[in-house]
DRENVEXSE-209170 format. One line per 10 residues: number of its first residue (from 1); their letters; for each residue x, y, z of C-alpha. Coordinates in Angstrom, 2 decimals. Each point is the difference from the previous one (the first is absolute). Layout:
BEGIN
NUM = a = X/Y/Z ~ ...
//
This chain:
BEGIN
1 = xxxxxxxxxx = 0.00/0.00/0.00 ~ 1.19/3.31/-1.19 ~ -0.49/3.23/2.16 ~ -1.63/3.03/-2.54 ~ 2.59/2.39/-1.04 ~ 0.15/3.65/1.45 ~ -1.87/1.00/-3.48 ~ -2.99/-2.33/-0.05 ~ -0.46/0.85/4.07 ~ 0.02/3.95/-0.97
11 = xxxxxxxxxx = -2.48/-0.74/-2.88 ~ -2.40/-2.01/2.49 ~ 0.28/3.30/2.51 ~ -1.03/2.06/-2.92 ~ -3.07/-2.07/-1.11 ~ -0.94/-1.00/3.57 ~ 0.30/3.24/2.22 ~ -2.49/2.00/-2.22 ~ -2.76/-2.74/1.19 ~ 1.50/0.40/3.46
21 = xxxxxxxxxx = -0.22/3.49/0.00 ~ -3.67/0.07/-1.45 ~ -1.40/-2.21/2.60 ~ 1.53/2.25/2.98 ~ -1.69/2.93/-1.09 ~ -3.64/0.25/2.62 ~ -3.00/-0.48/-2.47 ~ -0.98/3.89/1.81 ~ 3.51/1.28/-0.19 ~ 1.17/2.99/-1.77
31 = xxxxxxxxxx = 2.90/-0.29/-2.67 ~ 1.77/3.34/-1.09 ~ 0.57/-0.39/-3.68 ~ 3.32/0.21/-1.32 ~ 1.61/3.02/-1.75 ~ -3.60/1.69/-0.04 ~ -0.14/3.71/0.13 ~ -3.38/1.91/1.31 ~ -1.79/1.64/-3.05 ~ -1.05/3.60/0.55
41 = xxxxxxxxxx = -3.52/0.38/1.22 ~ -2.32/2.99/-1.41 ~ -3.53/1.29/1.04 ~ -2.54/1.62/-1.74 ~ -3.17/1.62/0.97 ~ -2.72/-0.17/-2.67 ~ -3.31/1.86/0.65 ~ -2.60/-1.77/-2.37 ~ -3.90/0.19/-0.54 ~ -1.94/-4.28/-0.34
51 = xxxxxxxxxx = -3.11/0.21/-1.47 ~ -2.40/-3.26/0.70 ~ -2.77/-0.34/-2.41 ~ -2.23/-2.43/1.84 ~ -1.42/-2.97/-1.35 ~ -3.60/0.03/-0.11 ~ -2.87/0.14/-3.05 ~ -0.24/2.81/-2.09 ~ 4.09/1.48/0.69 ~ 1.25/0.11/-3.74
61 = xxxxxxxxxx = 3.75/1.02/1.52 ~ 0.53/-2.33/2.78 ~ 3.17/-1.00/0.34 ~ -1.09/-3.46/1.98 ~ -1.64/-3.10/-0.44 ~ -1.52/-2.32/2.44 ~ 1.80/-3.68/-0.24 ~ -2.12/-1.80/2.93 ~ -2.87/1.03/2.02 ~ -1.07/-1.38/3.11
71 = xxxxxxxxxx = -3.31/-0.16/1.77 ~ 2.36/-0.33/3.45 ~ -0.59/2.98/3.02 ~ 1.32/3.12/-1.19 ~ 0.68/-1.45/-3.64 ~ 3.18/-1.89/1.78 ~ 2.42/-1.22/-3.44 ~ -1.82/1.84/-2.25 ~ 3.02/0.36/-2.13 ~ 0.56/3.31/-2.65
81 = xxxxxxxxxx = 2.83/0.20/-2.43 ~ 0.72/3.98/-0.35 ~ 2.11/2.13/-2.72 ~ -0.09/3.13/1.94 ~ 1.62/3.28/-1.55 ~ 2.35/2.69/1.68 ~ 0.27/3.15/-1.12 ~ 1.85/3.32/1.24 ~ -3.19/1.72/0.78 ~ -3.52/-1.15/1.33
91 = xxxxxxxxxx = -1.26/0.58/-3.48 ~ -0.65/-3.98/-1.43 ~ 0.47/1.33/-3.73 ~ 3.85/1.43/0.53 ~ 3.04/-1.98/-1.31 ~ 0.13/-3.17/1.93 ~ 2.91/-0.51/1.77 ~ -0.25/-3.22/0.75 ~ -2.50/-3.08/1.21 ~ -0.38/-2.15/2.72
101 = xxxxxxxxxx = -1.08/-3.61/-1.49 ~ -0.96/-2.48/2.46 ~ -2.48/-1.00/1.99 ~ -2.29/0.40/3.38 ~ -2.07/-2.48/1.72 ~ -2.68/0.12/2.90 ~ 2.52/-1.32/2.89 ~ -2.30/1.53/2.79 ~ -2.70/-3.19/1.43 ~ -0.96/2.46/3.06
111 = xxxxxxxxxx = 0.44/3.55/-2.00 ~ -1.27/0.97/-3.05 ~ 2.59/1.86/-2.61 ~ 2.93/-1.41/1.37 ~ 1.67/-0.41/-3.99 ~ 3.20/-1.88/0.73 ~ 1.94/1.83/-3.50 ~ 2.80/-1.50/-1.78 ~ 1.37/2.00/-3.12 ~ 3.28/0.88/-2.16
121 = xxxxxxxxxx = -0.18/3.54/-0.52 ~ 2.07/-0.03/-3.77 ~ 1.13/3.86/-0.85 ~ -0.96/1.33/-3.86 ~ 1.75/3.28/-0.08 ~ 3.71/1.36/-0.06 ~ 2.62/-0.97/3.14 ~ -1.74/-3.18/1.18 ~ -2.16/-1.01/-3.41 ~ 0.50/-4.04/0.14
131 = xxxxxxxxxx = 0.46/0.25/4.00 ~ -2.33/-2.03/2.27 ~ -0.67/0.04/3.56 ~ -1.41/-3.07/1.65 ~ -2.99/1.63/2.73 ~ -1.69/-2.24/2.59 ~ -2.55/1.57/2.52 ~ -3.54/0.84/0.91 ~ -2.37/2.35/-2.52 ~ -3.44/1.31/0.85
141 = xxxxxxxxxx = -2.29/0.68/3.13 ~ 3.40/2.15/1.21 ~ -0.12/3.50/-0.77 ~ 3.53/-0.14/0.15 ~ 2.40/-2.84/0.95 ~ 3.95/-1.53/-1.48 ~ 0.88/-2.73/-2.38 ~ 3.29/-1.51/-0.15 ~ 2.62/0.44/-2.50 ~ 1.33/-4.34/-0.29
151 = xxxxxxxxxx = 2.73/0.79/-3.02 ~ 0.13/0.87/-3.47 ~ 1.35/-0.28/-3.16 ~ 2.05/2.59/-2.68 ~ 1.06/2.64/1.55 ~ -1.76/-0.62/2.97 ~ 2.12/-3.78/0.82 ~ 0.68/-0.93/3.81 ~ -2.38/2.08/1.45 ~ -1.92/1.08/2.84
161 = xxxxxxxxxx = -2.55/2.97/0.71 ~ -3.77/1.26/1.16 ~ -2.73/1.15/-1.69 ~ -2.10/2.49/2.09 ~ -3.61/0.41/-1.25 ~ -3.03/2.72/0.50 ~ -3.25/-0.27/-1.61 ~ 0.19/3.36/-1.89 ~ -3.48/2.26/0.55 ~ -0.13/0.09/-3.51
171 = xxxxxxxxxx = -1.19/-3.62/-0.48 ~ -3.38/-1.09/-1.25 ~ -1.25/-3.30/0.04 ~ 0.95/-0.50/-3.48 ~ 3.43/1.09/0.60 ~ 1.39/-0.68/3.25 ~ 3.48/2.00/0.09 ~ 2.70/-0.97/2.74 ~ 2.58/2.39/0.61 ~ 3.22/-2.04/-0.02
181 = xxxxxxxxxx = 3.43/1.23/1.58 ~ 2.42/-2.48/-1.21 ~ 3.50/-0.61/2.01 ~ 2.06/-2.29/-1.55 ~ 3.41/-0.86/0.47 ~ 2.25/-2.12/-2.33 ~ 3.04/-1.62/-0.82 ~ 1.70/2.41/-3.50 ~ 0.36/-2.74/-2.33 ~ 3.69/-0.67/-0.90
191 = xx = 1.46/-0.74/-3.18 ~ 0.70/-3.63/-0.86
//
């Protein structure tokens, strides 16, 4: 019987210790990652205008449809897929900005207009056109209220912000207009 040569021992090491190393690591643990350098972050403040056409008979501009509807208490999962607009000033027929395109569902069993609202909000115009913002939070039966800012994508990549909303005074039942203060902060994309 032969003992392995220095070589084929260091060559084992080099395979093996990897697999070593891997399994030490907690499953909870934090790793720092090698040779990476923190990206600058920026924030922007956006002041934007959404205009909600509702869904209902006779609306020739509504800017949502009704998917499911439920004959629960309160409506609970009726389920609405929305392609709201957002424009620069609380009148619906300026330049839209951008739209939120998602959806809201009846969450609320013991409250009625508790709209759990999921949406991308996907910019049209100049700096951000492209951009999306993924939004989570709670829509209607507050006359004001936050949504989270989850990420994004474009411009807007590795980020992390809060939408504060106001039912404007000028709304109408046709046109329900949220006041939207957008904070958003993001990673500056780097060049590959």
């Amino acid at each position: 019987m032969t003992m392995a040569g220095p070589f084929v021992t260091f060559v084992c090491l080099l395979i093996v210790l990897p697999q070593i190393q891997a399994v030490s690591i907690p499953y909870n643990g934090t790793v720092p990652l090698q040779g990476c350098q923190i990206p600058c972050m920026t924030e922007v403040n956006l002041h934007l205008f959404l205009h909600q056409f509702v869904d209902g008979p006779n609306q020739p501009n509504r800017n949502e449809e009704t998917l499911v509807q439920t004959s629960f208490p309160f409506g609970f999962g009726t389920t609405i897929v929305h392609d709201w607009t957002l424009t620069e000033t609380t009148n619906s027929k300026d330049t839209v900005v951008a739209r939120a395109q998602g959806v809201h569902v009846q969450a609320g069993l013991t409250k009625d207009n508790r709209w759990y609202m999921t949406h991308n909000i996907e910019f049209e115009q100049v700096r951000f056109a492209g951009s999306t913002l993924q939004v989570i939070g709670i829509t209607a039966g507050l006359e004001s209220g936050q949504w989270s800012i989850v990420d994004g994508t474009g411009q807007f990549i590795m980020t992390q912000g809060i939408i504060s909303f106001t039912n404007h005074p000028a709304s109408t039942w046709e046109d329900g207009i949220k006041e939207l203060n957008i904070r958003v902060r993001y990673t500056t994309p780097q060049p590959v």
